[in-house]
mmCIF file as Biopython writes it, N, C-alpha, C and O atoms, coordinates in Angstrom:
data_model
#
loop_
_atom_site.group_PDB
_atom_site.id
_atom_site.type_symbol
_atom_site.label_atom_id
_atom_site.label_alt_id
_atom_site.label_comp_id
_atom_site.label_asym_id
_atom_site.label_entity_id
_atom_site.label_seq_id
_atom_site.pdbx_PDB_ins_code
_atom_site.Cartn_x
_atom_site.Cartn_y
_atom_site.Cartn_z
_atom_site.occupancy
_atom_site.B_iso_or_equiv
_atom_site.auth_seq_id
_atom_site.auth_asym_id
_atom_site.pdbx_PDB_model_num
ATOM 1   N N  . UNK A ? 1  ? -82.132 10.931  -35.307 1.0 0.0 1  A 1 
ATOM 2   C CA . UNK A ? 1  ? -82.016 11.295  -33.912 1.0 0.0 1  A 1 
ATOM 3   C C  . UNK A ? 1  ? -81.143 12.535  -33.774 1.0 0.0 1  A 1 
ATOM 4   O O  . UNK A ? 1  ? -80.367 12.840  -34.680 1.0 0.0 1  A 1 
ATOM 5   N N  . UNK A ? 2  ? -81.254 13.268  -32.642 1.0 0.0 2  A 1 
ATOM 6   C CA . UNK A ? 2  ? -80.658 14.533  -32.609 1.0 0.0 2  A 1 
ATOM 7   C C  . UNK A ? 2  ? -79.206 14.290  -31.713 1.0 0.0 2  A 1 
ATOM 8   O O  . UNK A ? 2  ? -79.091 13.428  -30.842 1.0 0.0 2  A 1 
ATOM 9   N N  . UNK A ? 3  ? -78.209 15.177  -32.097 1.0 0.0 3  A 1 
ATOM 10  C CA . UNK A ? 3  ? -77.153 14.581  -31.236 1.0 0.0 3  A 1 
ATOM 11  C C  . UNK A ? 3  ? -77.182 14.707  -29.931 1.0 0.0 3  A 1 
ATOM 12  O O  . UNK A ? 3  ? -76.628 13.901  -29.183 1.0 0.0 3  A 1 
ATOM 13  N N  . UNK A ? 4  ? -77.586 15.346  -29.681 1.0 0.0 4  A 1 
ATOM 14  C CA . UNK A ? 4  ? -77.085 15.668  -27.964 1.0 0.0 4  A 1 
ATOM 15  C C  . UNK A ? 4  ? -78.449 14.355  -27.460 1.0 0.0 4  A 1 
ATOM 16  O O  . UNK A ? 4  ? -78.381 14.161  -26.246 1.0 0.0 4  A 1 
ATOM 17  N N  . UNK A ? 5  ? -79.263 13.738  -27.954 1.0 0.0 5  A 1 
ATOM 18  C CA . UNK A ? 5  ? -79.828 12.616  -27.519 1.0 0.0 5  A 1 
ATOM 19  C C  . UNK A ? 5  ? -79.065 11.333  -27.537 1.0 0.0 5  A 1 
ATOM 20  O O  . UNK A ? 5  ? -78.990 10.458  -26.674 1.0 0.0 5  A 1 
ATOM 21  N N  . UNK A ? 6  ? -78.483 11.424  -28.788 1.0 0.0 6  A 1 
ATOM 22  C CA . UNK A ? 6  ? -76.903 10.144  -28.993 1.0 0.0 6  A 1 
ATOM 23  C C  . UNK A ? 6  ? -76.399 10.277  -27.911 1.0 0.0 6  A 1 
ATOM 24  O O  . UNK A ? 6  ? -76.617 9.497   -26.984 1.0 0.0 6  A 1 
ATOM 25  N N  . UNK A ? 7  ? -75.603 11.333  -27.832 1.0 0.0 7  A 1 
ATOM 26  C CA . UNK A ? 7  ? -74.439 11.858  -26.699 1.0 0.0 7  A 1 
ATOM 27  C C  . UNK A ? 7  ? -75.399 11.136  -25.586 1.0 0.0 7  A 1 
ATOM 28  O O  . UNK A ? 7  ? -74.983 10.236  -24.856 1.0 0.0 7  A 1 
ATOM 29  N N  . UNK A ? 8  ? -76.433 11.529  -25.558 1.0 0.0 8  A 1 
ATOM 30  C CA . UNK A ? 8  ? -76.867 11.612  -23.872 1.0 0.0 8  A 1 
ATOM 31  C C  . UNK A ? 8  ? -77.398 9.860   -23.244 1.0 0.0 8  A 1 
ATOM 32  O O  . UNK A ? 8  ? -77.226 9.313   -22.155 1.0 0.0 8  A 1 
ATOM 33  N N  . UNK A ? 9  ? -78.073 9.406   -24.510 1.0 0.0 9  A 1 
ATOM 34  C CA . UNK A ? 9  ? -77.805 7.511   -24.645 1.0 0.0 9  A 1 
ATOM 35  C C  . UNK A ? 9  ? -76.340 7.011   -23.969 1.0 0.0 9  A 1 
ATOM 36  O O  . UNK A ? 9  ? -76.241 6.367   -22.925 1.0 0.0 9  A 1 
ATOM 37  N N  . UNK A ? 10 ? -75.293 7.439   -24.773 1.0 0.0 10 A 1 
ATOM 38  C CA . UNK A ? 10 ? -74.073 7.202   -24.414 1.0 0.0 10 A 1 
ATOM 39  C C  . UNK A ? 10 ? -73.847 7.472   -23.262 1.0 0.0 10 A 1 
ATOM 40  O O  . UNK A ? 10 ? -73.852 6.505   -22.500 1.0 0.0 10 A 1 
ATOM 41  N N  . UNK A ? 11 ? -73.618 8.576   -22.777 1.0 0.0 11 A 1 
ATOM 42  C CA . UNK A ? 11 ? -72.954 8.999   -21.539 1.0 0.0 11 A 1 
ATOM 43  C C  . UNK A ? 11 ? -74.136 7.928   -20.473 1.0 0.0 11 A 1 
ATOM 44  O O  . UNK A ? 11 ? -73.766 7.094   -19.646 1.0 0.0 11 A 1 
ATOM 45  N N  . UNK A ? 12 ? -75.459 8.254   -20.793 1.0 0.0 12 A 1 
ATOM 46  C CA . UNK A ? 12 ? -75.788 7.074   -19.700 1.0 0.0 12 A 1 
ATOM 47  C C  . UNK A ? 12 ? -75.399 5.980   -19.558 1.0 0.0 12 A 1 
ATOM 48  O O  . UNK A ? 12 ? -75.382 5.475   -18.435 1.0 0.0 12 A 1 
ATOM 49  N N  . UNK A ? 13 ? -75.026 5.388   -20.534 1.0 0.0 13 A 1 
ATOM 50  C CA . UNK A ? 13 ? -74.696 3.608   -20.470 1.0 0.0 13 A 1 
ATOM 51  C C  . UNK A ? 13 ? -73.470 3.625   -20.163 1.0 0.0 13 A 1 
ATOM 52  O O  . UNK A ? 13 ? -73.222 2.787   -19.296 1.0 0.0 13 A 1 
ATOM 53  N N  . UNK A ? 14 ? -72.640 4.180   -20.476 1.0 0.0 14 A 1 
ATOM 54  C CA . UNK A ? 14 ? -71.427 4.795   -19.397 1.0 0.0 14 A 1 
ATOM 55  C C  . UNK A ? 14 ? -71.318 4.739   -18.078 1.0 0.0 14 A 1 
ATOM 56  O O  . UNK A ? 14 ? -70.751 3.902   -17.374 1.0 0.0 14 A 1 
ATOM 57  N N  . UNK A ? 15 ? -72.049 5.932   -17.732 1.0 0.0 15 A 1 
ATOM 58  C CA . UNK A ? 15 ? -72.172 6.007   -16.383 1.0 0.0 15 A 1 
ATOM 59  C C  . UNK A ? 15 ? -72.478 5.003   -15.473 1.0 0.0 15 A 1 
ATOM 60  O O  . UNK A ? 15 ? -72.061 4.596   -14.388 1.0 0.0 15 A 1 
ATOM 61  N N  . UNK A ? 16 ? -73.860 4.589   -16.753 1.0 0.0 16 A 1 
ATOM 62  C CA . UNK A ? 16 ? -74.233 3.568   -15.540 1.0 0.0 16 A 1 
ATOM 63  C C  . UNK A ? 16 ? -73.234 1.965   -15.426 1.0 0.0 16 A 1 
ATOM 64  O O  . UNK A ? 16 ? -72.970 1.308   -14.419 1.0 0.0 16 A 1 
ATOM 65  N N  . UNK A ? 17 ? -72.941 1.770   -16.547 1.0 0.0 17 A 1 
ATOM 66  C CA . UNK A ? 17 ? -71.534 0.750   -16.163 1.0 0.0 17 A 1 
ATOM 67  C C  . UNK A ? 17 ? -70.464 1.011   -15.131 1.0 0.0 17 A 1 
ATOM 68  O O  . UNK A ? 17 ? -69.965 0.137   -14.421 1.0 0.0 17 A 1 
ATOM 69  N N  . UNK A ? 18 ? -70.151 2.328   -15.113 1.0 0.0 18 A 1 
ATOM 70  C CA . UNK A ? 18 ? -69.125 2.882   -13.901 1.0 0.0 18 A 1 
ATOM 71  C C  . UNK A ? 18 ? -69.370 2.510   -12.689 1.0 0.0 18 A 1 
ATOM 72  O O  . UNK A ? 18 ? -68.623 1.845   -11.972 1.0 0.0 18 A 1 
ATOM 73  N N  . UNK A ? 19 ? -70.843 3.098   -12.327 1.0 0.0 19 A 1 
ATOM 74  C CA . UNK A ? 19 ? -71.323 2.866   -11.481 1.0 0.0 19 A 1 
ATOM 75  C C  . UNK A ? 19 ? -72.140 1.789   -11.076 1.0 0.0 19 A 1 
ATOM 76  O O  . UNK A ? 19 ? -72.861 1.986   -10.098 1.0 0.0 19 A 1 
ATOM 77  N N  . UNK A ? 20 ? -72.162 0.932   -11.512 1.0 0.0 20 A 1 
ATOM 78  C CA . UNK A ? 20 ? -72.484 -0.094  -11.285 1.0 0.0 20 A 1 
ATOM 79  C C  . UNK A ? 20 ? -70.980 -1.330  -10.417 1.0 0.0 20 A 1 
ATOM 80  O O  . UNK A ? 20 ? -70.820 -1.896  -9.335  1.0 0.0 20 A 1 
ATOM 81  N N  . UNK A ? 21 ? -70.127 -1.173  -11.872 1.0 0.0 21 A 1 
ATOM 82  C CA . UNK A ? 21 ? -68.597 -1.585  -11.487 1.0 0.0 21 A 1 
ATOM 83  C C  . UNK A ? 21 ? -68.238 -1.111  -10.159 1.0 0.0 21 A 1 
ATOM 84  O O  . UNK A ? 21 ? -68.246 -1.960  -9.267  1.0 0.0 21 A 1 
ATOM 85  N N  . UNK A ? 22 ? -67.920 0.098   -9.856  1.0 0.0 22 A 1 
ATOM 86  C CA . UNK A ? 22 ? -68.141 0.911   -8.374  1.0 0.0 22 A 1 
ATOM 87  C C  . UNK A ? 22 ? -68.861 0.165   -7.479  1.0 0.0 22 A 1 
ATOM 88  O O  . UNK A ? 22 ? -68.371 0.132   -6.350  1.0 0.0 22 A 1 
ATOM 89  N N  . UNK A ? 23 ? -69.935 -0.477  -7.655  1.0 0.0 23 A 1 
ATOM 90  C CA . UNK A ? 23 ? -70.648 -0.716  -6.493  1.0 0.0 23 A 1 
ATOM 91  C C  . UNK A ? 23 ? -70.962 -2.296  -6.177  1.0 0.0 23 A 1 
ATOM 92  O O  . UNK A ? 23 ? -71.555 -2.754  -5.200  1.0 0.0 23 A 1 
ATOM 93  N N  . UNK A ? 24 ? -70.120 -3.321  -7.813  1.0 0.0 24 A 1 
ATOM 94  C CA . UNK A ? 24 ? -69.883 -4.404  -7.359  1.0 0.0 24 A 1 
ATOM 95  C C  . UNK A ? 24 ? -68.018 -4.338  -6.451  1.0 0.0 24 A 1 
ATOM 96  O O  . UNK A ? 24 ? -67.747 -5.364  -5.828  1.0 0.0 24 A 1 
ATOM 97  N N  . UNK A ? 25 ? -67.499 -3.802  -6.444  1.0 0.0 25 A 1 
ATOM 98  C CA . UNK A ? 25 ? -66.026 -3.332  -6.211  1.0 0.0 25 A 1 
ATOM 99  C C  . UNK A ? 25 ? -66.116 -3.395  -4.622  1.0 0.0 25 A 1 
ATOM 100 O O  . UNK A ? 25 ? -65.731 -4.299  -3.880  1.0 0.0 25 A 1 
ATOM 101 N N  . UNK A ? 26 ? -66.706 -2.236  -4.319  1.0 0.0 26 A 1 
ATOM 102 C CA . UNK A ? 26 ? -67.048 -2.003  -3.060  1.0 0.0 26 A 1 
ATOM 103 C C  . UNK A ? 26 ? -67.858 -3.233  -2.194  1.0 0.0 26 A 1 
ATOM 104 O O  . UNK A ? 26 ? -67.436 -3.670  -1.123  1.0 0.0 26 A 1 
ATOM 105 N N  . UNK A ? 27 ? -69.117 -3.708  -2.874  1.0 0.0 27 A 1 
ATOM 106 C CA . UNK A ? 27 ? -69.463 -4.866  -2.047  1.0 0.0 27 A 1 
ATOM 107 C C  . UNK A ? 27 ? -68.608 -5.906  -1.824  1.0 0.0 27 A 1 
ATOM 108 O O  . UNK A ? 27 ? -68.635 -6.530  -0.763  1.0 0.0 27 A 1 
ATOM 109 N N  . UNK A ? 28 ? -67.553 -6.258  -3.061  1.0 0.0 28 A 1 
ATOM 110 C CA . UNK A ? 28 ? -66.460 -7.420  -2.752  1.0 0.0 28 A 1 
ATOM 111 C C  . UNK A ? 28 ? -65.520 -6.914  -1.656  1.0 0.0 28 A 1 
ATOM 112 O O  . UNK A ? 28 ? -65.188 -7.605  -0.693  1.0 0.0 28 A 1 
ATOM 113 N N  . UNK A ? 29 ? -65.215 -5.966  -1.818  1.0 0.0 29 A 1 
ATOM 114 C CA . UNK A ? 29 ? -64.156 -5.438  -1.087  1.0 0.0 29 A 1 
ATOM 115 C C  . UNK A ? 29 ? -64.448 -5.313  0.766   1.0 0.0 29 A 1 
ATOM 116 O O  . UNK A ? 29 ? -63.603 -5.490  1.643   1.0 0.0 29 A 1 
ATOM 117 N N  . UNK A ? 30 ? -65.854 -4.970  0.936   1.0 0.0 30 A 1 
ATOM 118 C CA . UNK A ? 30 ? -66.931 -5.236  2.232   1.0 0.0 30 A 1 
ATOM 119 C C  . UNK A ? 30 ? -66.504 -6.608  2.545   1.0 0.0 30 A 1 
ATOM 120 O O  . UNK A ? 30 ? -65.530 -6.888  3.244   1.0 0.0 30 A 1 
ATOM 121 N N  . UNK A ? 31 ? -67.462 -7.615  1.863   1.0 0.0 31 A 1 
ATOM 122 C CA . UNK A ? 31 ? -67.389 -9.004  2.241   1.0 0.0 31 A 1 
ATOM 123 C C  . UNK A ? 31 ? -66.204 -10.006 2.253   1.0 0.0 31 A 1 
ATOM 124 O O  . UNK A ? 31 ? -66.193 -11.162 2.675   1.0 0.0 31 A 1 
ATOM 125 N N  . UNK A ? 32 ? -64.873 -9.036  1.494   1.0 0.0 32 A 1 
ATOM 126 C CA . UNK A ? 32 ? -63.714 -10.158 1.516   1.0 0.0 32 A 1 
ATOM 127 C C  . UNK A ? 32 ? -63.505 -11.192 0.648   1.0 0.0 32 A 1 
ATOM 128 O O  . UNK A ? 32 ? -62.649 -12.049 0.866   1.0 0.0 32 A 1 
ATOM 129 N N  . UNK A ? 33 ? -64.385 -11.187 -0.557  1.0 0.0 33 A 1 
ATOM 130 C CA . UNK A ? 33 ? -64.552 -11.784 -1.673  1.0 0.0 33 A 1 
ATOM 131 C C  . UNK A ? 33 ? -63.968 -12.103 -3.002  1.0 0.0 33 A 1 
ATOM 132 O O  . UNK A ? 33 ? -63.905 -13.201 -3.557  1.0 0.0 33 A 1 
ATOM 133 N N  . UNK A ? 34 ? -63.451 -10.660 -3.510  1.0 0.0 34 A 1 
ATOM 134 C CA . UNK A ? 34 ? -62.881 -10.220 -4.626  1.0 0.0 34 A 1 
ATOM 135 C C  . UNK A ? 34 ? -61.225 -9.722  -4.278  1.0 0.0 34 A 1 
ATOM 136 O O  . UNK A ? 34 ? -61.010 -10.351 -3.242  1.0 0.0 34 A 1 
ATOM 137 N N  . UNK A ? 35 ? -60.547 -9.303  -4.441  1.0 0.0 35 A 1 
ATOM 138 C CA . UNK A ? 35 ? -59.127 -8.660  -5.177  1.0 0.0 35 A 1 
ATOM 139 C C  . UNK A ? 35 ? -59.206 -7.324  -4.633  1.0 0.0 35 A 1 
ATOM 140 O O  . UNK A ? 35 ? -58.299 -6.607  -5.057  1.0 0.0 35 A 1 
ATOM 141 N N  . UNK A ? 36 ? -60.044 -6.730  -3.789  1.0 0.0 36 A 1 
ATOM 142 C CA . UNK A ? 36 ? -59.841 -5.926  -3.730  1.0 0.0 36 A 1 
ATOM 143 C C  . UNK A ? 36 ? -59.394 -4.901  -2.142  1.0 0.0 36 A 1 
ATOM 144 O O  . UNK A ? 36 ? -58.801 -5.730  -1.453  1.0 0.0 36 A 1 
ATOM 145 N N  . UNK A ? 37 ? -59.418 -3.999  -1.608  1.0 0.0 37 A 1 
ATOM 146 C CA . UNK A ? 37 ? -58.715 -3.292  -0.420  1.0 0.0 37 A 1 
ATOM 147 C C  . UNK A ? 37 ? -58.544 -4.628  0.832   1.0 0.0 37 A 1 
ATOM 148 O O  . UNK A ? 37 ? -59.324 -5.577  0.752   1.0 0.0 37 A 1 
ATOM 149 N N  . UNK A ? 38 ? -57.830 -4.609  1.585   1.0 0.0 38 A 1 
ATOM 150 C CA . UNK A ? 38 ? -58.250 -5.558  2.995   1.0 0.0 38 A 1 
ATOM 151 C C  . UNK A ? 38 ? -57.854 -7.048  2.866   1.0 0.0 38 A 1 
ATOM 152 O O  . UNK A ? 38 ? -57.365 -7.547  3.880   1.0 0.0 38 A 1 
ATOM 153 N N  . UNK A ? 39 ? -58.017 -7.986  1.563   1.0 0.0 39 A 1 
ATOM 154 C CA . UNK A ? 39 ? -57.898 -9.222  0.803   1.0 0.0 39 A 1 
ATOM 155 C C  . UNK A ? 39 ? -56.863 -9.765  0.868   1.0 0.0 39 A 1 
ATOM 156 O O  . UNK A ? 39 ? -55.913 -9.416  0.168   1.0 0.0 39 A 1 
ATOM 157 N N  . UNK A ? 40 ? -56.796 -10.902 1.858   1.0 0.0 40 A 1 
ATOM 158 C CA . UNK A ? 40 ? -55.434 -11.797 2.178   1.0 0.0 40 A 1 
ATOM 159 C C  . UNK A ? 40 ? -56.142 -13.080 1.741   1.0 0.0 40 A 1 
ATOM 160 O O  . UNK A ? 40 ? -57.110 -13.644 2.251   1.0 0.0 40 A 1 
ATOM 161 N N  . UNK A ? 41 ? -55.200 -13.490 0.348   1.0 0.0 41 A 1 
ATOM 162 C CA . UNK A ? 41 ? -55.458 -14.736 -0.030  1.0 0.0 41 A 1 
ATOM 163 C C  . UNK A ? 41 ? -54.675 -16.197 0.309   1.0 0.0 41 A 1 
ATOM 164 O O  . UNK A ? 41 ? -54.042 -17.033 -0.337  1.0 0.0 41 A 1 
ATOM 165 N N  . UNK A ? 42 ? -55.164 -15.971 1.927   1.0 0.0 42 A 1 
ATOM 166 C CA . UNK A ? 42 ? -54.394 -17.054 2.635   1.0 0.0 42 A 1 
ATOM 167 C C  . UNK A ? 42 ? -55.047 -18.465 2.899   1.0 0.0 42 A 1 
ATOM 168 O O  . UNK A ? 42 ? -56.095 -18.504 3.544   1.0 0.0 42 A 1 
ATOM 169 N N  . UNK A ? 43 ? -54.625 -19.321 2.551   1.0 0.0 43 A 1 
ATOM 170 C CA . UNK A ? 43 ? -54.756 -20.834 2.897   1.0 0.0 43 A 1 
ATOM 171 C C  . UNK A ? 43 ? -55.613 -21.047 4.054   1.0 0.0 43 A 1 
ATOM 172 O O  . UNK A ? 43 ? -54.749 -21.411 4.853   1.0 0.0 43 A 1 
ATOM 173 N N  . UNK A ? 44 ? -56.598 -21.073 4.641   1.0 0.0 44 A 1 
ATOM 174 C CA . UNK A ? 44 ? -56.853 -21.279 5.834   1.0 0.0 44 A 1 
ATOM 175 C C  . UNK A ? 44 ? -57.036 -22.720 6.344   1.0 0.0 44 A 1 
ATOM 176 O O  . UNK A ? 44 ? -57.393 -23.033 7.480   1.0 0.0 44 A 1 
ATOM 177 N N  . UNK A ? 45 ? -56.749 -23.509 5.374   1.0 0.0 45 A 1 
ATOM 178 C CA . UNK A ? 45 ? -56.340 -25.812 5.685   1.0 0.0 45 A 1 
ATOM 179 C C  . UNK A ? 45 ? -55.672 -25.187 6.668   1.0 0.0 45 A 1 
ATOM 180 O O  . UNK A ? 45 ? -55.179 -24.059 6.694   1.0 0.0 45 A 1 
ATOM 181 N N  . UNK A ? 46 ? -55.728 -26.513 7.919   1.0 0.0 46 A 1 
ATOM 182 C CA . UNK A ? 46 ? -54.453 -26.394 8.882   1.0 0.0 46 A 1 
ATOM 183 C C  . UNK A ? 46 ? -53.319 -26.853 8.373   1.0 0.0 46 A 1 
ATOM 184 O O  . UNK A ? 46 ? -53.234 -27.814 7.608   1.0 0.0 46 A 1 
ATOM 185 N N  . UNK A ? 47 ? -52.319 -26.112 8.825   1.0 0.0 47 A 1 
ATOM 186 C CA . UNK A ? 47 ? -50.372 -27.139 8.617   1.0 0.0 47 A 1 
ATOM 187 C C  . UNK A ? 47 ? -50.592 -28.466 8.721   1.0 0.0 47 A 1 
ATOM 188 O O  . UNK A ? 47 ? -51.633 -28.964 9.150   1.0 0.0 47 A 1 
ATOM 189 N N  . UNK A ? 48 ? -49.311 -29.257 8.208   1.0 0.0 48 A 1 
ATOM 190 C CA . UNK A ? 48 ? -49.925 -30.955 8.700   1.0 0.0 48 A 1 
ATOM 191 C C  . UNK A ? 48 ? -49.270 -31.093 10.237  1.0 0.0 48 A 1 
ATOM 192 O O  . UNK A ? 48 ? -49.327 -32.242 10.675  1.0 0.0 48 A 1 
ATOM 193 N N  . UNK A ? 49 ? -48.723 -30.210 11.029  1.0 0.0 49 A 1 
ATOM 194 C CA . UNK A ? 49 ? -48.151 -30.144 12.472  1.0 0.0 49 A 1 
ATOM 195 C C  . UNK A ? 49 ? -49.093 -30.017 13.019  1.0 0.0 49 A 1 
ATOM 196 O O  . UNK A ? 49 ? -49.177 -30.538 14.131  1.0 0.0 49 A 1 
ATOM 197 N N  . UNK A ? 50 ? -50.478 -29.098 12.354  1.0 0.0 50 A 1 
ATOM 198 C CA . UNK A ? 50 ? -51.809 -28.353 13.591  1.0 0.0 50 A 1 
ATOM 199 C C  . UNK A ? 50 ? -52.897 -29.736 12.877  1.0 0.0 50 A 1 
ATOM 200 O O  . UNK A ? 50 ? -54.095 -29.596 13.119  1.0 0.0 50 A 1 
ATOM 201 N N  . UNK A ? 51 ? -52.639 -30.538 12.347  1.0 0.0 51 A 1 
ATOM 202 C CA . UNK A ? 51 ? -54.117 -31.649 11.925  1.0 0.0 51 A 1 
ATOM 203 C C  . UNK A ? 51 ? -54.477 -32.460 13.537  1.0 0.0 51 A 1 
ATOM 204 O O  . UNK A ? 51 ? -55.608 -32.847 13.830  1.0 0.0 51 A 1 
ATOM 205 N N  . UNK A ? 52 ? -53.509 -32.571 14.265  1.0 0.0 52 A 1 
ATOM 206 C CA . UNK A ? 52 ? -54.256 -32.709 15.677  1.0 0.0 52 A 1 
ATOM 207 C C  . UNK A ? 52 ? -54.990 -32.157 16.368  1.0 0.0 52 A 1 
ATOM 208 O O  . UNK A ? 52 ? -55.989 -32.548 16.971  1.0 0.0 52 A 1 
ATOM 209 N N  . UNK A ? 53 ? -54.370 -30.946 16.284  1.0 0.0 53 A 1 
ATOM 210 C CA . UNK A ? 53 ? -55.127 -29.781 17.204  1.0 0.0 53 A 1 
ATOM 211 C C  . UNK A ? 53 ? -56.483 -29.183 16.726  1.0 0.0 53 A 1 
ATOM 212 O O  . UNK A ? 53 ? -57.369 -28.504 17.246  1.0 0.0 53 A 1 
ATOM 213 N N  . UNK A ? 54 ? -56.129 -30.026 14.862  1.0 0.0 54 A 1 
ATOM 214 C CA . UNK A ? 54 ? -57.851 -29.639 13.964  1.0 0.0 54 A 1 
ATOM 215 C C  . UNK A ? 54 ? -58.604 -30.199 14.704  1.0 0.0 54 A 1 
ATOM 216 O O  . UNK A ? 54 ? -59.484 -29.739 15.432  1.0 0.0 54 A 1 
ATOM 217 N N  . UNK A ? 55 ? -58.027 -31.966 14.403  1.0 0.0 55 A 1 
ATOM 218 C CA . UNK A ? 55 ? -59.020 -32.985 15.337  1.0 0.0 55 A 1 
ATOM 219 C C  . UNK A ? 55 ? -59.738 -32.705 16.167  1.0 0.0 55 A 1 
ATOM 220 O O  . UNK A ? 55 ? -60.956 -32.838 16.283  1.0 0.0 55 A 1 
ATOM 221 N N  . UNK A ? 56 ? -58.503 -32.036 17.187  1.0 0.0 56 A 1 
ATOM 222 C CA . UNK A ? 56 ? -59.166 -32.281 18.664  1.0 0.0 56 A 1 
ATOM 223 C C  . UNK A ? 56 ? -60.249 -31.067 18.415  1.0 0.0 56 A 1 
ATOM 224 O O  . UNK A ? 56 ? -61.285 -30.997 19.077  1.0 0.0 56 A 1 
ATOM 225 N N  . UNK A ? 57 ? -59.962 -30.283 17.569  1.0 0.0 57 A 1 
ATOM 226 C CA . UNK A ? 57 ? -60.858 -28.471 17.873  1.0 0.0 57 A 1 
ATOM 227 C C  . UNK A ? 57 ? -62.423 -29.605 17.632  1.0 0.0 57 A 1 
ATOM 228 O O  . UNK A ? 57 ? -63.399 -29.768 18.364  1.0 0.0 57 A 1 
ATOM 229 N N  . UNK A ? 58 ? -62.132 -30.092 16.545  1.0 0.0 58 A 1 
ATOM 230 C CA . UNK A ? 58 ? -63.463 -30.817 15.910  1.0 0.0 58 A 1 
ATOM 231 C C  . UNK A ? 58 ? -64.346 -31.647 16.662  1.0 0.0 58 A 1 
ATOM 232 O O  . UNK A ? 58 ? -65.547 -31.868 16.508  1.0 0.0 58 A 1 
ATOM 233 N N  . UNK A ? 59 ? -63.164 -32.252 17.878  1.0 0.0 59 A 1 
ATOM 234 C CA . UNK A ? 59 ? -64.323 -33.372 18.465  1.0 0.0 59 A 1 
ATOM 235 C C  . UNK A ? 59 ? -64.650 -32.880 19.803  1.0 0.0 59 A 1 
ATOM 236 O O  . UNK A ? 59 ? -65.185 -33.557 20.681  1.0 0.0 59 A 1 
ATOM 237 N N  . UNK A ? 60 ? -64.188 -31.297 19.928  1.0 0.0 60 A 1 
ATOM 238 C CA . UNK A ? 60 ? -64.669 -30.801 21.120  1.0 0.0 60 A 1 
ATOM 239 C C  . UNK A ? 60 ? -65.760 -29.820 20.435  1.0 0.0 60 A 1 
ATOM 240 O O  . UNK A ? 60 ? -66.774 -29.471 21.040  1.0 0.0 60 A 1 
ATOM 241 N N  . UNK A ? 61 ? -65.516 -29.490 19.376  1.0 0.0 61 A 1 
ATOM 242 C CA . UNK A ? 61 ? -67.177 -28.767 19.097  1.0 0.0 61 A 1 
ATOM 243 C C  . UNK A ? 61 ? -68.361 -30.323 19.120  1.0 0.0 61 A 1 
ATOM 244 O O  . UNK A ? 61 ? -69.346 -30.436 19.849  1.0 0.0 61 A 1 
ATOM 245 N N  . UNK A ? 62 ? -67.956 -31.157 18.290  1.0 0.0 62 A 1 
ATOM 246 C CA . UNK A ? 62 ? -69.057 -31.793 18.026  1.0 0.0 62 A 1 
ATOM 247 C C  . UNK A ? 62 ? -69.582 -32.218 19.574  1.0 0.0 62 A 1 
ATOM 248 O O  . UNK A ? 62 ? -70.759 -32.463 19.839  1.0 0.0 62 A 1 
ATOM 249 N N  . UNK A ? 63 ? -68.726 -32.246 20.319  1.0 0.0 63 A 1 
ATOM 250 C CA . UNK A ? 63 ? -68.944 -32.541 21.623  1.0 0.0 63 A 1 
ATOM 251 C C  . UNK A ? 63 ? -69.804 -31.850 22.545  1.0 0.0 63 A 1 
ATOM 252 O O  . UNK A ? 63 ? -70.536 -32.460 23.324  1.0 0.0 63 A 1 
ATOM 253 N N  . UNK A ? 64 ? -69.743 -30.691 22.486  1.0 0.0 64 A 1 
ATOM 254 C CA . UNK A ? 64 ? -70.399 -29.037 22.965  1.0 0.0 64 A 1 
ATOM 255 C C  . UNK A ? 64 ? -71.547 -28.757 22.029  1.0 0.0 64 A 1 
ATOM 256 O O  . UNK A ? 64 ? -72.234 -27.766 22.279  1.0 0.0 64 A 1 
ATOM 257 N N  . UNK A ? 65 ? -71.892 -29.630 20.805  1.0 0.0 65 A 1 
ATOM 258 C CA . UNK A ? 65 ? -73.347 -29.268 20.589  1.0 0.0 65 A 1 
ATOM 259 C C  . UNK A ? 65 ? -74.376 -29.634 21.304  1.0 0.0 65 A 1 
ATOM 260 O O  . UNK A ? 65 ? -74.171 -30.032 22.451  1.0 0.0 65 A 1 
ATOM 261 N N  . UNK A ? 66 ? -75.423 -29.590 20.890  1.0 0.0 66 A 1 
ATOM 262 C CA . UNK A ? 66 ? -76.711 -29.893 21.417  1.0 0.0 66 A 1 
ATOM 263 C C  . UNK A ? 66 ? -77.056 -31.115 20.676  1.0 0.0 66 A 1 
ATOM 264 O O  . UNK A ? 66 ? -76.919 -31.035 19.455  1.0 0.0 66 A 1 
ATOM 265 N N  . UNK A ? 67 ? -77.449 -32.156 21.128  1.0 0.0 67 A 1 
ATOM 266 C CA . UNK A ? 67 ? -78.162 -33.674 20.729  1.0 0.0 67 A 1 
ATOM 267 C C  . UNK A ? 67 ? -78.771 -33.373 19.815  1.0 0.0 67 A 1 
ATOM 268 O O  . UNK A ? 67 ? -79.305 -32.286 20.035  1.0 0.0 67 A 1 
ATOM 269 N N  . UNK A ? 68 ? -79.111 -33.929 18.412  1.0 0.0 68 A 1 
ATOM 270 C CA . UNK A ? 68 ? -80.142 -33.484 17.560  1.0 0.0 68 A 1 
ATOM 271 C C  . UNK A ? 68 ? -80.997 -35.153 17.822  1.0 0.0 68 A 1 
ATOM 272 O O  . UNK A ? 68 ? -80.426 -36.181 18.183  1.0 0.0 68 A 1 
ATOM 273 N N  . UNK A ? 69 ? -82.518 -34.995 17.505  1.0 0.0 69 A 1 
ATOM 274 C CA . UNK A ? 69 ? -83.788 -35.591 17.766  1.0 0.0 69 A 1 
ATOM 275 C C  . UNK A ? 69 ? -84.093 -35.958 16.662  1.0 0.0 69 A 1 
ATOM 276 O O  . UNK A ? 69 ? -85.163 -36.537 16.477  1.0 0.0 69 A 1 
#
């Protein structure tokens, strides 16, 4: 094989790993998923002070749905 065809194998599989990495990065970072910009890895369970106020949130949605048939 000739080199600059080596070289040029390489640099693609390169690139395209970069860019690929790049563009799983960015989608996590969009959806809030991954480690990355924006990402607060906060608890969202209620306190055991707010488990009433879960309750009640809970039995006023189930309350406000629609009847299922």
């Amino acid at each position: 094989m000739n080199i600059e065809r080596v070289i040029n194998v390489i640099l693609r599989r390169l690139v395209g790993r970069a860019v690929n990495a790049g563009v799983n990065a960015g989608i996590k970072a969009v959806s809030k998923r991954g480690k990355g910009q924006g990402v607060d890895n906060k608890d969202t369970r209620p306190l055991p002070q707010d488990k009433a106020t879960a309750q009640k949130a809970r039995l006023m949605r189930r309350n406000t749905r629609p009847p299922r048939f």
